[in-house]
C-alpha positions as CSV (number, residue, x, y, z in Angstrom):
1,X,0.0,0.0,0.0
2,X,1.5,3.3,-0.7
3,X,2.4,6.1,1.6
4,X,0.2,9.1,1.4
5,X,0.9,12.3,3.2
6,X,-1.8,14.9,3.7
7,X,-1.1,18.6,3.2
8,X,-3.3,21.8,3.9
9,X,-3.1,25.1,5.1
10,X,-3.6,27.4,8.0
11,X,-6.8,28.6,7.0
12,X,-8.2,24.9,8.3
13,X,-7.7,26.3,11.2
14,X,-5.4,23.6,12.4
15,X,-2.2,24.6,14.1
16,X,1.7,23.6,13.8
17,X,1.1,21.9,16.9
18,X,-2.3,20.1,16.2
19,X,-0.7,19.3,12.7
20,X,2.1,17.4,14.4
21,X,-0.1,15.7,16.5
22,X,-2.4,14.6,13.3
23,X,0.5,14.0,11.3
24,X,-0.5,16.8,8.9
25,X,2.0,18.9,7.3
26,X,0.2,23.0,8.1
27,X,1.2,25.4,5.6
28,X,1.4,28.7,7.1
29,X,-0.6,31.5,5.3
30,X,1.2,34.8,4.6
31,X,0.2,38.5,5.3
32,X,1.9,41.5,4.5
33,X,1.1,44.0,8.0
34,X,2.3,47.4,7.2
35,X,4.1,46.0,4.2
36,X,5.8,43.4,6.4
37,X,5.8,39.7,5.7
38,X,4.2,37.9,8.7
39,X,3.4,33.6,8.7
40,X,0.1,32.3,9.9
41,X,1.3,30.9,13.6
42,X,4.6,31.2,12.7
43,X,5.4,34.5,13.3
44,X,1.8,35.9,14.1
45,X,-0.4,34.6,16.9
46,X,-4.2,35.1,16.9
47,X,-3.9,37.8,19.2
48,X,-1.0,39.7,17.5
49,X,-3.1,39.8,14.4
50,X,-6.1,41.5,16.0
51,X,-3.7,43.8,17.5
52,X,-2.8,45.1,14.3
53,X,-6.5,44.9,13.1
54,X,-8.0,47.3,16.1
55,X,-4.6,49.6,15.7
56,X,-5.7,49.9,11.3
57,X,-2.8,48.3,10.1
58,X,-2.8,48.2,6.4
59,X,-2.8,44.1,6.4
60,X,-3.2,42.2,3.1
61,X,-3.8,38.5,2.4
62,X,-1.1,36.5,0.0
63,X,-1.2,33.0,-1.1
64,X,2.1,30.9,-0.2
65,X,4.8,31.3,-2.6
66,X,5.5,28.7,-5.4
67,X,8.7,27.9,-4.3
68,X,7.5,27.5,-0.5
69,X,4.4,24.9,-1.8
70,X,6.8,22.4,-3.9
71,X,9.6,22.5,-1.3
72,X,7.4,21.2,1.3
73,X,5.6,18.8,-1.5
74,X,9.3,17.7,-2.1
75,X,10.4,17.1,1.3
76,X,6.6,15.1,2.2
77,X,8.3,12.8,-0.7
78,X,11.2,12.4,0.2
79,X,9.1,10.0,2.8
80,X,6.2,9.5,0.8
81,X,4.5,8.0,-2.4
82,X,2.2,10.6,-2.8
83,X,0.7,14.0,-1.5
84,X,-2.9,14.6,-1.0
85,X,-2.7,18.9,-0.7
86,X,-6.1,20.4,0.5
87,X,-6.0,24.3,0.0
88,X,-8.9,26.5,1.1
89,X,-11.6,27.0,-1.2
90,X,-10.5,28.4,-4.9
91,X,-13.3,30.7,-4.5
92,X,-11.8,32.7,-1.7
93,X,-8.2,32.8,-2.7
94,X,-6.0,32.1,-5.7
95,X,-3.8,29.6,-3.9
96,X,-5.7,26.5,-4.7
97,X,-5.4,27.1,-8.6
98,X,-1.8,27.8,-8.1
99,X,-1.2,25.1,-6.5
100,X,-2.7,22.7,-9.0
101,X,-0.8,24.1,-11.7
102,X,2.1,23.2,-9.8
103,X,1.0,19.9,-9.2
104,X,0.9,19.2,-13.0
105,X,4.9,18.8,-13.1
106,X,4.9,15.7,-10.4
107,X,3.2,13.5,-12.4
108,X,0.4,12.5,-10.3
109,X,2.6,12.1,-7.5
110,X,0.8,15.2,-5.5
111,X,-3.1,15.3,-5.6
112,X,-4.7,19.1,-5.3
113,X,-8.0,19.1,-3.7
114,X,-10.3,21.7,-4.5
115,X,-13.5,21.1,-2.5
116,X,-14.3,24.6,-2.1
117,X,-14.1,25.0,2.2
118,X,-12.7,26.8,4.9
119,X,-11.7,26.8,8.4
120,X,-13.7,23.6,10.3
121,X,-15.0,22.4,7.3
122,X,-11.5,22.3,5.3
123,X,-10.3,20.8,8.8
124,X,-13.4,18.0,8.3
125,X,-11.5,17.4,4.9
126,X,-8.8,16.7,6.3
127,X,-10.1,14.2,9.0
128,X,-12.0,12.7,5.8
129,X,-8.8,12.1,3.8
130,X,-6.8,10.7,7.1
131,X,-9.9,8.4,7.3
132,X,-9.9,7.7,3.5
133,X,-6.6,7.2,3.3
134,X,-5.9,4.4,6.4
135,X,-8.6,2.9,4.4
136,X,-6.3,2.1,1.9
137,X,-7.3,4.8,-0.8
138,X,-4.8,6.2,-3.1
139,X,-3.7,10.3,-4.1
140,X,-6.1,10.3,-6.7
141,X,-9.4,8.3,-5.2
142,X,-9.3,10.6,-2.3
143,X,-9.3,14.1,-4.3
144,X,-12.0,12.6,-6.3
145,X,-14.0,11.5,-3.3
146,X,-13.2,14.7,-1.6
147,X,-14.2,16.7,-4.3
148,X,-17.4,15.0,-5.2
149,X,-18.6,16.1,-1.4
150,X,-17.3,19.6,-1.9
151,X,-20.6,21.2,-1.6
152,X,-21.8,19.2,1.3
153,X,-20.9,21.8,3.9
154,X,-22.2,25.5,4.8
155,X,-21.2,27.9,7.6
156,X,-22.9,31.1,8.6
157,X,-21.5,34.4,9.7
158,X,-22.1,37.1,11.4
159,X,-20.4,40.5,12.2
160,X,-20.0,43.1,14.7
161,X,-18.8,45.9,13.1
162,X,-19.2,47.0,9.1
163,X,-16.1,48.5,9.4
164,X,-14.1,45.6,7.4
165,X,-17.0,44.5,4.9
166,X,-16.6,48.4,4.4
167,X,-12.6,48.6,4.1
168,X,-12.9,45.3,2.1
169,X,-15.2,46.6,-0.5
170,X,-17.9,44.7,-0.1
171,X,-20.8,47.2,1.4
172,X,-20.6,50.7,0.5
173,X,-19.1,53.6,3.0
174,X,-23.2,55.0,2.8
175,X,-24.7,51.4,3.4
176,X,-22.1,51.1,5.9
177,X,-22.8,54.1,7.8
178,X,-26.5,53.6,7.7
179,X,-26.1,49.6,9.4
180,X,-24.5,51.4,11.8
181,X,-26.8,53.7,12.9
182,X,-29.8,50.8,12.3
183,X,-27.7,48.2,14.5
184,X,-28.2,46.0,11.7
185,X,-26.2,42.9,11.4
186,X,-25.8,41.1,8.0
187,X,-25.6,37.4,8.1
188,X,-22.8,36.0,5.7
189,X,-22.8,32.3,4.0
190,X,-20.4,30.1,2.5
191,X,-21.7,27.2,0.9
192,X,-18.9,26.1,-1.5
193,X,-17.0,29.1,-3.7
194,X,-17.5,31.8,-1.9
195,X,-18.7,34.7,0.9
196,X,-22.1,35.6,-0.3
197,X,-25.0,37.8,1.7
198,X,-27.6,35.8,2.7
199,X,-30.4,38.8,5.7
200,X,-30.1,41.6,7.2
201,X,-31.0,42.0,11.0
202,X,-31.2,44.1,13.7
203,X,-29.2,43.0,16.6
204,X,-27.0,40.3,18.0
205,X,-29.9,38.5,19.2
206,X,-31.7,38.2,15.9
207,X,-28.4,37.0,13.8
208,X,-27.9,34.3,16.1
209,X,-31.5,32.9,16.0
210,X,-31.4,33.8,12.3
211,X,-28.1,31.4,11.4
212,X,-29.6,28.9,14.0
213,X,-33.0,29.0,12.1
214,X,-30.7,28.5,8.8
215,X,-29.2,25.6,10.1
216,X,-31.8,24.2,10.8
217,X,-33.6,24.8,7.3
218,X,-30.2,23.2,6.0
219,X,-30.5,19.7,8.3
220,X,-34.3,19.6,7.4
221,X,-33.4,20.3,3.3
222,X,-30.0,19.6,1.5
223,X,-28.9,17.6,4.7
224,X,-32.0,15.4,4.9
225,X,-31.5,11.7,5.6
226,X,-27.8,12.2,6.2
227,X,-28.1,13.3,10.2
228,X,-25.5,10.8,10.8
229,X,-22.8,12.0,8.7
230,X,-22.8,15.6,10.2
231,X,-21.1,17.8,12.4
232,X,-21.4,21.2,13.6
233,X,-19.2,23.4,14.2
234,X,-18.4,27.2,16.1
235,X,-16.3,29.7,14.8
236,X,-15.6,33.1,16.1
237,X,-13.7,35.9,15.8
238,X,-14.9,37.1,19.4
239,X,-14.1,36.9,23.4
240,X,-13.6,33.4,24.6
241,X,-16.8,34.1,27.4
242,X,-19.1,35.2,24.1
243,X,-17.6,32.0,22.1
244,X,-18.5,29.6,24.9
245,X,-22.0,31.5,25.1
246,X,-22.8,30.9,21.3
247,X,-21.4,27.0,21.1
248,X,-23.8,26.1,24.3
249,X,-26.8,28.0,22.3
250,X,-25.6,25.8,19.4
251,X,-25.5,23.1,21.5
252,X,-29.2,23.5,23.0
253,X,-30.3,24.1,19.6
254,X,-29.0,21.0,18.1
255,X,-27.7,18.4,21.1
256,X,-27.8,15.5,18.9
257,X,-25.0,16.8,17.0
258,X,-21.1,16.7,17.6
259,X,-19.5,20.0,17.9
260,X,-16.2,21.3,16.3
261,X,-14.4,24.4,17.8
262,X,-11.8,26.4,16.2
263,X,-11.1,30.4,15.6
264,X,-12.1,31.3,12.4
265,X,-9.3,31.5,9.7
266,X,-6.9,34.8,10.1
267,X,-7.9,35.3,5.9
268,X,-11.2,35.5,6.5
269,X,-11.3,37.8,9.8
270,X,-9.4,40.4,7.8
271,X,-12.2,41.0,5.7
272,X,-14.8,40.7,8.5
273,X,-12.9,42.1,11.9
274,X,-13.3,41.2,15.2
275,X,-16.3,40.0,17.1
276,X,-17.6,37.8,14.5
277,X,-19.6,34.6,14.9
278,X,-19.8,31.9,13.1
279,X,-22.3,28.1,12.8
280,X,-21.3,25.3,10.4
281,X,-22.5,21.8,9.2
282,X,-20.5,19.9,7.5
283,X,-20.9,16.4,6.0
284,X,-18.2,13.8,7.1
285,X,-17.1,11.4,4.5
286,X,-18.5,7.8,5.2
287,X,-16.4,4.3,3.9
């Protein structure tokens, strides 16, 4: 049977340490913070990063360079028949597409999966290829059974401050203004490429029950008859009190479920700042 090493990226949201622990080689993410170069939990920490977002750093988000992507694929097989790379989604960043044009010079050897997720639910991929892979599958049968779930995942977000969706382009400096003034709280998805709008609220209080109600619309609908195969998940860009607060609402929402916890992915809470809450399902594969 061959050797297969997995491969992702920091924006799973797992860390060097968990990755050891997994056996799952973490590429760090870059950012450039007032035009320095800074690595995903290399040489910026969670709280570092906010630091720099309440003080209006100029941060930017950068994909991992060529060179750093094949050096680690070539060192993986140096010890290993083949790579199974799991990028976040190519809807949110260019990396992914980079990375499989890369992978067309190692002649099959390295596997890119693009099944369009992000934090816990590219960390479920991840699980779902260790799984797939001590069950004997090869490179190529996992990205294909990766990628043919890609869309079985969604997460909900929401924010609490328009100041980033603002600074990022996607609301207008009037619209902006106006939320502000309205308390209203707009409630992000992802479901597959990318961060879409999906209501409009007023108040904390009314974006929680509204990704809650989602959820649930989700597990009733394009999660029907699969209960078994998911898993929920928190992920916050928020205080470690308000964090615990949302997972137990999750919880006593949906107690049947299993729970993932992680901080939502440092590319992401660029664009959306601080204070931001999060509720995911995600589909685990099944052999």
């Amino acid at each position: 049977m061959k050797k297969i090493a997995i491969m992702t990226d920091s924006n799973s949201g797992i860390t060097q340490e968990k990755g050891k622990e997994l056996g799952v080689c973490v590429l760090p993410m870059p950012f450039f913070i007032n035009e320095k170069l800074y690595f995903e939990d290399i040489t910026l920490t969670q709280e570092e990063f906010y630091k720099y977002l309440e003080e209006d750093a100029d941060i930017s988000t950068s994909q991992p360079s060529p060179g750093d992507v094949m050096e680690r694929w070539d060192q993986l097989l140096e010890e290993y028949d083949e790579v199974v790379h799991i990028p976040m989604s190519s809807g949110l960043s260019g990396s992914c597409e980079t990375a499989m044009t890369l992978a067309q010079d190692y002649d099959g050897k390295v596997q890119v999966v693009n099944n369009q997720r992000i934090s816990v639910t590219q960390e479920q991929s991840v699980y779902d290829a260790i799984l797939l892979r001590d069950a004997g599958k090869d490179a190529a049968q996992i990205k294909e059974i990766l990628e043919a779930e890609k869309f079985e995942s969604t997460i909900y977000i929401t924010v609490d401050t328009l100041k980033y969706l603002k600074k990022g382009g996607r609301i207008t400096p009037a619209a902006a203004a106006l939320g502000t003034v309205l308390n209203l709280k707009p409630v992000l998805q992802i479901q597959g490429e990318k961060l879409d709008a999906f209501a409009k609220v007023r108040g904390w209080k009314a974006a929680k029950r509204t990704m809650l109600k989602a959820i649930e619309t989700d597990l009733k609908e394009r999660f029907k008859g699969k209960e078994d195969q998911l898993t929920l998940g928190v992920v916050c860009t928020c205080g470690k009190e308000d964090a615990a607060e949302w997972k137990e609402e999750i919880h006593t929402m949906f107690p049947q479920f299993e729970i993932m916890e992680a901080p939502l992915s440092l590319s992401v809470a660029c664009h959306i700042g601080p204070g931001a809450m999060a509720v995911t399902c995600t589909k685990k594969v099944k052999i």
